[in-house]
C-alpha positions as CSV (number, residue, x, y, z in Angstrom):
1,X,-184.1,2.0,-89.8
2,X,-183.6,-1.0,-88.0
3,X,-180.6,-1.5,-85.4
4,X,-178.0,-4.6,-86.5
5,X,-178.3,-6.1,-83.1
6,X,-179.2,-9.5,-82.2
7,X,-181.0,-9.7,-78.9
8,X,-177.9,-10.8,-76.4
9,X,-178.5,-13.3,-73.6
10,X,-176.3,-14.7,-71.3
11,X,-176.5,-17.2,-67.9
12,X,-174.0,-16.6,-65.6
13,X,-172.2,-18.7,-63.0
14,X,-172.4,-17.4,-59.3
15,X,-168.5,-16.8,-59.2
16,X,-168.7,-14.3,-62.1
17,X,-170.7,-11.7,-59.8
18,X,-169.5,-11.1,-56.0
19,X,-171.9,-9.6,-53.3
20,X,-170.2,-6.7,-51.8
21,X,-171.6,-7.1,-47.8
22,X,-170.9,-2.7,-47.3
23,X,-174.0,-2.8,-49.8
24,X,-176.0,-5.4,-48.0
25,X,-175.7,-2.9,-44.8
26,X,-176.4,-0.2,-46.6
27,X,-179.8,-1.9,-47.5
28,X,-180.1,-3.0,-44.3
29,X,-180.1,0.5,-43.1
30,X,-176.9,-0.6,-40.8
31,X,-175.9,2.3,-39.1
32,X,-172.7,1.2,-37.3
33,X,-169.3,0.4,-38.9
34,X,-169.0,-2.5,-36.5
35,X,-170.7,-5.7,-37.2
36,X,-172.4,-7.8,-34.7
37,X,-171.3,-11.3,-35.0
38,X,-174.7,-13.1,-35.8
39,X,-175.8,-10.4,-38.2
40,X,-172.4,-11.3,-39.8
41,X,-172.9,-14.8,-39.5
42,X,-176.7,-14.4,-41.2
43,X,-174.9,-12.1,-44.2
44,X,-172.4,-14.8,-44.9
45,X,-174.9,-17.9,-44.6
46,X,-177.4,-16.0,-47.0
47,X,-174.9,-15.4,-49.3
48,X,-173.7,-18.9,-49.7
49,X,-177.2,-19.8,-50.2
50,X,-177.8,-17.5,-52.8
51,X,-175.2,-18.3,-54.7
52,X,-176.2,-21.7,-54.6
53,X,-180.2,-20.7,-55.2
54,X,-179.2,-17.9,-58.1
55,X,-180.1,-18.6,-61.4
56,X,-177.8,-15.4,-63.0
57,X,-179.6,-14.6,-66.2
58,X,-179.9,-11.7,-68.7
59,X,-181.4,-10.1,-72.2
60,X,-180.4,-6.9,-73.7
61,X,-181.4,-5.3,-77.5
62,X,-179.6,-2.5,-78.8
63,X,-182.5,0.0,-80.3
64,X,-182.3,3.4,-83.0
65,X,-184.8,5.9,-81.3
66,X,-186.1,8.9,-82.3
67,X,-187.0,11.7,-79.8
68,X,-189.2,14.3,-80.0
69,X,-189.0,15.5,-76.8
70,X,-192.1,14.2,-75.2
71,X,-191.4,10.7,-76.4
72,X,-189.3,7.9,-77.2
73,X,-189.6,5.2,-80.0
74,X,-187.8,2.1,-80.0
75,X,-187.6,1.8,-84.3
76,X,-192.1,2.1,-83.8
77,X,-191.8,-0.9,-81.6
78,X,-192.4,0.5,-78.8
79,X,-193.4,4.2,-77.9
80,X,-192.8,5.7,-74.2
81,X,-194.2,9.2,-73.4
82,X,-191.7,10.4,-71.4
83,X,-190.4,13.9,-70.9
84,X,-187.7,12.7,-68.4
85,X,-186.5,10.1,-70.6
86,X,-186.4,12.4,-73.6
87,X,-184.0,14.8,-71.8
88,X,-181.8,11.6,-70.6
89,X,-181.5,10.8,-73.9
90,X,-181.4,14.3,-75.8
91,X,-177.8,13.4,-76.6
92,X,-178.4,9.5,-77.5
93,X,-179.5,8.0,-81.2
94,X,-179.3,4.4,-79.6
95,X,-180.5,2.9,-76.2
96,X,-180.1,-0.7,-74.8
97,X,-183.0,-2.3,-73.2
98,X,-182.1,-4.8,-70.3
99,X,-183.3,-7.4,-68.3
100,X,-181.8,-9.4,-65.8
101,X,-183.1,-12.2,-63.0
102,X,-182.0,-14.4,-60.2
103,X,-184.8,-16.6,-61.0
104,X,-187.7,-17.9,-59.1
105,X,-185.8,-20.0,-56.6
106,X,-184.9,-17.0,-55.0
107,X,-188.1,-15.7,-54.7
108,X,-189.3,-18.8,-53.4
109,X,-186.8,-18.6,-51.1
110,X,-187.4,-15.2,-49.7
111,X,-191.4,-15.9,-49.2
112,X,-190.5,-19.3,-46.8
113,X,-188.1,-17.0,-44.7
114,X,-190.6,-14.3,-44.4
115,X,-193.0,-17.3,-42.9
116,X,-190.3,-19.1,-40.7
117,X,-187.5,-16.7,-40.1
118,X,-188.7,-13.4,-40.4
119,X,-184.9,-12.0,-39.3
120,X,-183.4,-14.6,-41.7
121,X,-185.7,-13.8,-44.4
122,X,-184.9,-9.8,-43.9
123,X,-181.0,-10.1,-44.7
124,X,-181.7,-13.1,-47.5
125,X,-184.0,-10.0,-49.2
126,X,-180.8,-7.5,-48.5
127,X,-178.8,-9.9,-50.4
128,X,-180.6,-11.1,-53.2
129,X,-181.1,-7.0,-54.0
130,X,-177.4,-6.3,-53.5
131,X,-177.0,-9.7,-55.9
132,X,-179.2,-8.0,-58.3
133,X,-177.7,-4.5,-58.7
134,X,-174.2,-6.0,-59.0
135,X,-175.9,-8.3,-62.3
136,X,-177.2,-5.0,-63.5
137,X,-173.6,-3.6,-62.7
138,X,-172.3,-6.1,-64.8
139,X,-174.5,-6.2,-67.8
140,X,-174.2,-2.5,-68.0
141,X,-170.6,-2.6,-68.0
142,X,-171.1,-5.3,-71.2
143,X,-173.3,-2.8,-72.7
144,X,-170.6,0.3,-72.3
145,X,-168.1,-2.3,-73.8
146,X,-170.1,-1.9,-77.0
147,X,-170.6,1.8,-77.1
148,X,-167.3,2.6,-76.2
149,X,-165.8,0.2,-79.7
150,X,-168.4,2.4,-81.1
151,X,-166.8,5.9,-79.9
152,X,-169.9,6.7,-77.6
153,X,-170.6,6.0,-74.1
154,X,-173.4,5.6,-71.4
155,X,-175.9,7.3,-69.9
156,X,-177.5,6.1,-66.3
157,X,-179.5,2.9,-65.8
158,X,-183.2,4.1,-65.7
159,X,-186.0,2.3,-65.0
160,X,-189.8,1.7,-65.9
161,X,-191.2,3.1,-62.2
162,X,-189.1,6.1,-61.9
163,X,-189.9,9.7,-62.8
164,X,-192.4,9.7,-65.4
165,X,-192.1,6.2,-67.0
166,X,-195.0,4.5,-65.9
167,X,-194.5,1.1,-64.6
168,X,-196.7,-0.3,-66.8
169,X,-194.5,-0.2,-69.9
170,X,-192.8,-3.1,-68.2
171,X,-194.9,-5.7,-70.7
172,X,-194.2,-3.9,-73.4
173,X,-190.0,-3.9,-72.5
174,X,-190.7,-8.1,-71.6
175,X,-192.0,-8.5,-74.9
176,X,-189.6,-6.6,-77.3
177,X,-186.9,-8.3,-75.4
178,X,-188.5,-12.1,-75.2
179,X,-187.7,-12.3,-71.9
180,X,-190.8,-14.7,-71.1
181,X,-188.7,-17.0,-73.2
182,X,-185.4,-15.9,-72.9
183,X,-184.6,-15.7,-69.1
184,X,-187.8,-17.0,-67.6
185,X,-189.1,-13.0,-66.7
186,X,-193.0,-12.2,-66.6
187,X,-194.8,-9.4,-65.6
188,X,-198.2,-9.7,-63.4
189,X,-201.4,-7.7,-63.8
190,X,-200.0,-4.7,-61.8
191,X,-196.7,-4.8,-63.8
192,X,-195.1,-5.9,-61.1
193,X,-191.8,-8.3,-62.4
194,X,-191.6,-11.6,-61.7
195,X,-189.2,-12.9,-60.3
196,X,-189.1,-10.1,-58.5
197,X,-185.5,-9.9,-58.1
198,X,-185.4,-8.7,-61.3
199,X,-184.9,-5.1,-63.0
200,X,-185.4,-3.9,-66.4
201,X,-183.6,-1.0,-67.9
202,X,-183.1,1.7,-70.6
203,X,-179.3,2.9,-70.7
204,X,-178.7,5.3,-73.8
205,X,-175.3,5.4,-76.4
206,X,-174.4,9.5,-76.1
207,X,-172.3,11.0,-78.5
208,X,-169.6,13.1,-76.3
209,X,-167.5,10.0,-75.5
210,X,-164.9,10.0,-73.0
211,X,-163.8,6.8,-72.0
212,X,-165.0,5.9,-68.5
213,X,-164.0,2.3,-67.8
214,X,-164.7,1.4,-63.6
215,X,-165.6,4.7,-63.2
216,X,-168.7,5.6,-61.6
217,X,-171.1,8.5,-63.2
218,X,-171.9,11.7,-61.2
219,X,-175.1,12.9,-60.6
220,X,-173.8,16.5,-61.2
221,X,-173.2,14.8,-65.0
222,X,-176.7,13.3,-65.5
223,X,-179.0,15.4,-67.6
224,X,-181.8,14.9,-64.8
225,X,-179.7,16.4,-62.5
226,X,-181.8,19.8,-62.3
227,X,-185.3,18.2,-62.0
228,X,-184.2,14.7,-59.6
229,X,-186.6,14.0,-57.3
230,X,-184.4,12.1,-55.0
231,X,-182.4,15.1,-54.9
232,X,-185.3,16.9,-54.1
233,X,-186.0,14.7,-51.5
234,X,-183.1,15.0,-49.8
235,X,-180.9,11.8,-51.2
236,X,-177.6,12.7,-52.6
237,X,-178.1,9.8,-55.2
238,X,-180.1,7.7,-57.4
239,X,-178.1,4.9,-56.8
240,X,-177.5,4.5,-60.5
């Protein structure tokens, strides 16, 4: 049975999404609370250029799946073996597929500071990926919108590249979401997305609603908790 959803797509202004500078550190791998003044003054200049570069884009489809425990399929459109996403989703009938952009200007931007401003170039990166997460932040929140009017709610954000999802699905996800077309995002030979700040992303409707608006999930609540590798390596989160 097919899912009454239209594939959604929205561009975005730069003002509708705020880059939060604690995160830009964090992916800096800033250790100190105190900022130094010229790493402040690079933060603040890269942002303003990125808001001015950023071409805020996004596509999401709202599937049926069926799960069998080994696999997922998107209404036979698409079929992802996948033990890891069969147990985030053992409580989910639907799942949004996602994909989001800055555009190419951004990557353009990042490979001419990697040639003439190497430092430059390393906080512009640390921007354009906090830039990106808070887009995926935001279409998410759009998504949970929908599935809370429905009396559901959301799983995690998980990605094509983690656990057992093979990276290469990504042309597969491009294609059933017209990306290409839609917002301008392409996949290369090695699956790799371009632009490359750019994510796609399954999040699953679950049943057991509870009402979670600005609330952020727990890993202690995600049904990969048991088996995370970043746990098992020694991070306390996903980041998701």
């Amino acid at each position: 049975m097919k899912a009454n959803y239209k594939i959604m797509v929205e561009h975005l202004k730069s003002e509708h999404i705020s880059i939060d500078k604690k995160e830009v550190l964090r992916y800096l791998q800033y250790k100190s609370d105190i900022i130094d003044e010229e790493t402040d003054r690079l933060i603040n200049e890269c942002i303003i250029e990125l808001k001015d570069l950023s071409e805020l884009k996004y596509v999401y489809r709202i599937f049926n799946i069926s799960n069998d425990n080994a696999s997922i399929s998107f209404e036979d459109e698409i079929i992802i073996k996948s033990k890891d996403l069969s147990k985030l989703f053992k409580n989910s009938n639907k799942v949004a597929l996602m994909g989001a952009t800055l555009g190419l200007a951004v990557e353009n931007r990042i490979r001419y500071y990697s040639l003439s401003n190497l430092s430059k170039g390393i906080i512009f990166d640390a921007c354009a990926t906090t830039y990106i997460e808070a887009l995926c932040d935001y279409v998410e929140n759009e998504i949970r919108i929908i599935a809370n009017k429905e009396g559901t709610n959301i799983t995690f954000r998980f990605s094509a590249g983690y656990g057992d999802v093979s990276i290469h699905h990504q042309q597969k996800i491009i294609n059933s979401l017209n990306a290409a077309k839609l917002i301008g995002l392409n996949v290369s030979e090695s699956s790799i997305l371009i632009p490359r700040k750019s994510v796609t992303a399954f999040i699953g409707f679950v049943d057991n609603y509870e009402k979670t608006e600005n609330k952020k999930s727990s890993c202690s609540t995600c049904n990969l908790y048991d088996d995370c590798s970043y746990r098992e390596n020694g991070g306390k989160s996903c980041g998701k």
